[in-house]
C-alpha positions as CSV (number, residue, x, y, z in Angstrom):
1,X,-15.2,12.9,-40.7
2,X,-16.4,15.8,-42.7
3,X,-15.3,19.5,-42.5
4,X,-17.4,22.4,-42.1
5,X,-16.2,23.2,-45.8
6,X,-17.6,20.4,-47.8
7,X,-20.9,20.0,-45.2
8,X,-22.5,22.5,-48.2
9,X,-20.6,20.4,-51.2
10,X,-23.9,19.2,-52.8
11,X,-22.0,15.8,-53.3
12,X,-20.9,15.7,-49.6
13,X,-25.1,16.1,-48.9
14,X,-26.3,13.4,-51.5
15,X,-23.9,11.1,-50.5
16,X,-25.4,11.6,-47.0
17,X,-29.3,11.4,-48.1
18,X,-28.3,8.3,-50.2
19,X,-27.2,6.7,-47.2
20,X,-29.9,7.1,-45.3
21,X,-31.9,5.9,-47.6
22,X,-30.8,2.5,-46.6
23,X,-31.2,3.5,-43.1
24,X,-35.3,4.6,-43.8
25,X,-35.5,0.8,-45.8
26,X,-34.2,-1.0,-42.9
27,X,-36.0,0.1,-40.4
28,X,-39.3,0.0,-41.9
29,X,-38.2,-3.8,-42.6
30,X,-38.0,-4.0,-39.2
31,X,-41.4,-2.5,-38.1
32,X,-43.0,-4.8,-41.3
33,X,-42.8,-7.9,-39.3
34,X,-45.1,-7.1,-37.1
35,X,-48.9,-6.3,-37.7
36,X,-50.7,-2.8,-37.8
37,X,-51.6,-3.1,-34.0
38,X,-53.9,0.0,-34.4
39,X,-54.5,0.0,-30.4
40,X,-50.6,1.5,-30.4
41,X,-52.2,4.5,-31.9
42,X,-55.2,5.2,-29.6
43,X,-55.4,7.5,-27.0
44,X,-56.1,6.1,-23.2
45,X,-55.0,2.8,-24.2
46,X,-51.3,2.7,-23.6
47,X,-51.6,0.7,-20.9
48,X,-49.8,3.6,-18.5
49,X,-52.0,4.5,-15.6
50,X,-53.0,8.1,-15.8
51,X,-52.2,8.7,-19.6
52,X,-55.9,9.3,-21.2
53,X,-55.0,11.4,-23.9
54,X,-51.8,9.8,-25.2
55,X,-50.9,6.2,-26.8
56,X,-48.3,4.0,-26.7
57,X,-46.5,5.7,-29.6
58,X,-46.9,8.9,-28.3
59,X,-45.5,8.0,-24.6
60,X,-42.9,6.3,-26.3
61,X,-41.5,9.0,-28.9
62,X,-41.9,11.3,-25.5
63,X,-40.1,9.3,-23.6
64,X,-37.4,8.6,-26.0
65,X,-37.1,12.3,-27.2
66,X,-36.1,12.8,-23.7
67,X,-33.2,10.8,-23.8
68,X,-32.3,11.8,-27.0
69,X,-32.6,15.4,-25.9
70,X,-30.3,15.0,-22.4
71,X,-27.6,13.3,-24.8
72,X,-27.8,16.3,-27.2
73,X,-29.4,14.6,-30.4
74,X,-31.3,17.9,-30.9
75,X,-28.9,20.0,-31.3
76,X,-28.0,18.9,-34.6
77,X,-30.1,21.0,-37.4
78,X,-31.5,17.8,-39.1
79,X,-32.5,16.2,-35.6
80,X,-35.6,18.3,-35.6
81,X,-38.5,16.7,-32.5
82,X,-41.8,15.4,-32.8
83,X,-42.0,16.3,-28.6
84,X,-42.3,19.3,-27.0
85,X,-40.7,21.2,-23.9
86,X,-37.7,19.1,-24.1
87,X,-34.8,19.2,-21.5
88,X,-31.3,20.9,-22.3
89,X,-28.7,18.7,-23.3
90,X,-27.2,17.6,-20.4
91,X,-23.4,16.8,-21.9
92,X,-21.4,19.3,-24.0
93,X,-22.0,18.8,-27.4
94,X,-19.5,20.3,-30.2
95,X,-20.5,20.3,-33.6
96,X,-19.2,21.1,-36.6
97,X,-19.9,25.2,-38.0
98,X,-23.1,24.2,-40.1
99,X,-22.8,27.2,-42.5
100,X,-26.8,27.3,-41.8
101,X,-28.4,31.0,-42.0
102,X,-31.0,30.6,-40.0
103,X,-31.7,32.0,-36.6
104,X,-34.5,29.1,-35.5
105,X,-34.0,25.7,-36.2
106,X,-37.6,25.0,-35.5
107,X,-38.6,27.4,-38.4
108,X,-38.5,24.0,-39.9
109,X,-39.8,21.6,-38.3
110,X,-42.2,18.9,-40.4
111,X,-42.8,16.9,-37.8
112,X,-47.0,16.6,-38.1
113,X,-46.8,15.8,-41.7
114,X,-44.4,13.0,-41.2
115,X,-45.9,11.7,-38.1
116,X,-49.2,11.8,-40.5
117,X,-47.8,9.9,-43.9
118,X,-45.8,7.5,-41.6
119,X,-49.2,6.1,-39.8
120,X,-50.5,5.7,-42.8
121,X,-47.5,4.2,-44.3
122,X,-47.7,1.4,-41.8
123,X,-50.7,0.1,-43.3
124,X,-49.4,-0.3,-46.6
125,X,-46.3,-2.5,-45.3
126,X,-47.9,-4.0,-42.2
127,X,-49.8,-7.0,-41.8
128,X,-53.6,-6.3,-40.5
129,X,-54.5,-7.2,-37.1
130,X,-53.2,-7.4,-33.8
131,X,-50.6,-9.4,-32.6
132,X,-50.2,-8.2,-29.3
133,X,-46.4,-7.3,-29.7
134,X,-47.2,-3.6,-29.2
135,X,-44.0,-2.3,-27.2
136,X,-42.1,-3.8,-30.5
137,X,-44.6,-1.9,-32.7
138,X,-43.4,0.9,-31.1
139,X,-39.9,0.7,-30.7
140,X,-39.6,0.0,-34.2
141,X,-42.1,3.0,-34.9
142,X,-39.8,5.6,-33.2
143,X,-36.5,4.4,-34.6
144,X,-38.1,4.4,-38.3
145,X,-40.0,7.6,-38.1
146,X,-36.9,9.4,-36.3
147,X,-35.1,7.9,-39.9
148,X,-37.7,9.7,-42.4
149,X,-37.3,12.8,-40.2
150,X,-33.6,13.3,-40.2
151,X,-33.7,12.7,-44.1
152,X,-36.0,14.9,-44.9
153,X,-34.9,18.1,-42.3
154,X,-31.1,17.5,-43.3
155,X,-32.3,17.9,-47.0
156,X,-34.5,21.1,-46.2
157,X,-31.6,22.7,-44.7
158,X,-29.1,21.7,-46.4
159,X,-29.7,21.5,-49.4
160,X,-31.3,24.8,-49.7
161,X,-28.7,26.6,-48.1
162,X,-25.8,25.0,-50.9
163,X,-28.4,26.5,-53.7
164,X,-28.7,29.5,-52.6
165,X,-25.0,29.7,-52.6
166,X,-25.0,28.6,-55.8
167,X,-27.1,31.5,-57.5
168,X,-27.6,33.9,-54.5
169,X,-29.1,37.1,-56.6
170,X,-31.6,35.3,-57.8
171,X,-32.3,33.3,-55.0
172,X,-32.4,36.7,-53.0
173,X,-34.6,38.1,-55.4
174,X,-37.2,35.9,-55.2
175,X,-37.2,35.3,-51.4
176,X,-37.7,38.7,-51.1
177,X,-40.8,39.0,-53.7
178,X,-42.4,36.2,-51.4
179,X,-42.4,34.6,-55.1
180,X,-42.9,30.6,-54.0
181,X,-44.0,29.6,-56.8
182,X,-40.6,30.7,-58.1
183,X,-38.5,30.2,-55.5
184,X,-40.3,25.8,-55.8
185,X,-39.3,26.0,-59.2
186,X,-35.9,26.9,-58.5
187,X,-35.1,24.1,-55.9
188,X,-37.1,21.3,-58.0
189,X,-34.8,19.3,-59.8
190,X,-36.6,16.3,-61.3
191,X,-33.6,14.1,-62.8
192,X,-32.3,14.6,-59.1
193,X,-35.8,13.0,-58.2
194,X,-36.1,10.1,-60.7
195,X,-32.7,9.0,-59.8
196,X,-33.8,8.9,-56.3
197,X,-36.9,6.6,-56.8
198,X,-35.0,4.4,-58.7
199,X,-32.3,3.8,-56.3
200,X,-35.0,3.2,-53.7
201,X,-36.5,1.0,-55.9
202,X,-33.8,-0.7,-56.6
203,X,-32.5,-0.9,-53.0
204,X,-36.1,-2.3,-51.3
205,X,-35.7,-5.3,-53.3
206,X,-32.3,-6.1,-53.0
207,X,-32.4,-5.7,-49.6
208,X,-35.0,-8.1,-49.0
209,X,-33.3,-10.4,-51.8
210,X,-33.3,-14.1,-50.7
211,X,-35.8,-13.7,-47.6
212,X,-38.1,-16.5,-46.4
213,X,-41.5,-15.3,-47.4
214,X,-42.8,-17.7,-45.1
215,X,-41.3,-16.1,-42.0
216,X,-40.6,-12.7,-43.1
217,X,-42.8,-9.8,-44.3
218,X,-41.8,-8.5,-47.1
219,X,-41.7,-4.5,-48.1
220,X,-43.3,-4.1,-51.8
221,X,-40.9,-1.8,-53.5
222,X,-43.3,0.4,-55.4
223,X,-44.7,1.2,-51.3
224,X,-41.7,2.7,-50.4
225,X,-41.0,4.3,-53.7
226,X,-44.6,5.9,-53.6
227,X,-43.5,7.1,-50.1
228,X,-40.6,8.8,-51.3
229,X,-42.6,10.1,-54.6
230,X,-45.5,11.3,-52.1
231,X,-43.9,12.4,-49.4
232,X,-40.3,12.4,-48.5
233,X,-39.3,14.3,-51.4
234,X,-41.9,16.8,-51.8
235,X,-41.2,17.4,-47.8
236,X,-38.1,18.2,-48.5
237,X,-38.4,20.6,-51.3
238,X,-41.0,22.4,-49.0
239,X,-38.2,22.6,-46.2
240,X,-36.1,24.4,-48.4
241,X,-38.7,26.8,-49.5
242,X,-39.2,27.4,-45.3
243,X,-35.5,27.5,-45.2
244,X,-35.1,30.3,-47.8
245,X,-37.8,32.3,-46.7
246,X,-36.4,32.3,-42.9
247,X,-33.0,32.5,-44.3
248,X,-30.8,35.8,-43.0
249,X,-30.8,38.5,-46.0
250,X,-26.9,38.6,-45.4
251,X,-24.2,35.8,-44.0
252,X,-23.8,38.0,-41.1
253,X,-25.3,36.0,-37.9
254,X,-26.0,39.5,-36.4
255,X,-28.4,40.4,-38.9
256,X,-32.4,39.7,-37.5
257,X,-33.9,37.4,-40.1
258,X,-37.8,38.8,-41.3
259,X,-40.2,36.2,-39.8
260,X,-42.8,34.4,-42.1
261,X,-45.8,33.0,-41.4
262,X,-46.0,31.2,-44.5
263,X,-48.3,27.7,-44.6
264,X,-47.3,25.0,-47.4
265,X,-49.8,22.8,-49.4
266,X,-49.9,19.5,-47.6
């Protein structure tokens, strides 16, 4: 069990992203056997009486978030919602002192982009067609999605906020220049990156080492790597540029952060 001192040791956090990177493979493993089922996706056809503008995915991440949200799931900083108008947490959570500077979680929040780049993500590992195991489909769906999500909003905040620390004047100087074309610079480490892919790489396959091909769908590695390439990682560096710019101008919580309207390149 982690302290709240080595939650912003940059080890303490990679060892933590590595993990779930295991976590991310697994699950889309999981949602790989079955097919695309593209009617889990369409509006009005959920199969729920009165529900014309939602699908099966979307009734079941709402209804899920739900229960996530009475157990407390969201009031972790990395647990960031793809739903809406969520009950309070109806048990007392405690939780570590996150060392976070930010006043509003939900400054960061990359939930459209990732709900985006996953749906098209299950095209590249599913099979096509319909196989009528929708509720399945979706299951599978929520618990991968929900993976992707907490790896990439636990790296935006994170991460960002054990930089900063790490070179705060200039950090400081160029959050408050608005300079982001600095400030990506700064947080872009590409060895970091490479050794990421790899890993990924090297993880898809040997986690599907030895599999009946007959029975079992199998991930392409170079899929899941060209998610991570194309989207989990650059996510994640645009987190930590939202981070930064919402980030307090001083450690003390009493001081108002300056709010930023501030769109990213997607």
């Amino acid at each position: 069990m982690p302290d709240a001192t080595n939650l912003l040791d940059l080890n303490y956090i990679a060892s933590r992203l590595e993990g779930l990177e295991e976590t991310i493979i697994s699950k889309l493993i999981d949602r790989a056997q079955f097919c695309v089922n593209e009617i889990c996706y369409e509006a009005g056809k959920s199969g729920f009486t009165g529900e014309p503008s939602r699908s099966l995915f979307d009734l079941r991440m709402h209804y899920h978030e739900q229960m996530d949200a009475l157990f407390g799931r969201f009031c972790a900083p990395e647990e960031r919602p793809f739903t809406r108008n969520l009950p309070e947490p109806q048990r007392e959570v405690v939780l570590l002192e996150t060392k976070l500077q930010i006043d509003d979680l939900e400054s960061v929040n990359f939930a459209g982009p990732i709900r985006t780049q996953y749906r098209k993500l299950i095209k590249q590992i599913c099979r096509p067609g319909d196989d009528g195991q929708y509720g399945s489909s979706v299951e599978h769906d929520v618990y991968a999605i929900q993976a992707i999500s907490r790896r990439i909003h636990y790296g935006a905040f994170y991460i960002a906020e054990c930089k900063f620390r790490g070179d705060p004047d200039t950090y400081r100087s160029a959050i408050d220049a608005r300079d982001i074309e600095k400030i990506e610079k700064m947080v872009t480490r590409k060895e970091v990156e490479d050794r990421i892919i790899d890993r990924v790489c090297q993880k898809t396959r040997e986690t599907q080492k030895g599999v009946n091909r007959e029975i079992r769908q199998v991930i392409e590695p170079d899929v899941i790597v060209q998610f991570y390439r194309d989207t989990v990682i650059p996510l994640t560096k645009q987190g930590e540029i939202v981070y930064l710019l919402h980030r307090r101008k001083t450690d003390d919580p009493s001081e108002p952060i300056t709010r930023t309207t501030w769109k990213f390149k997607w």
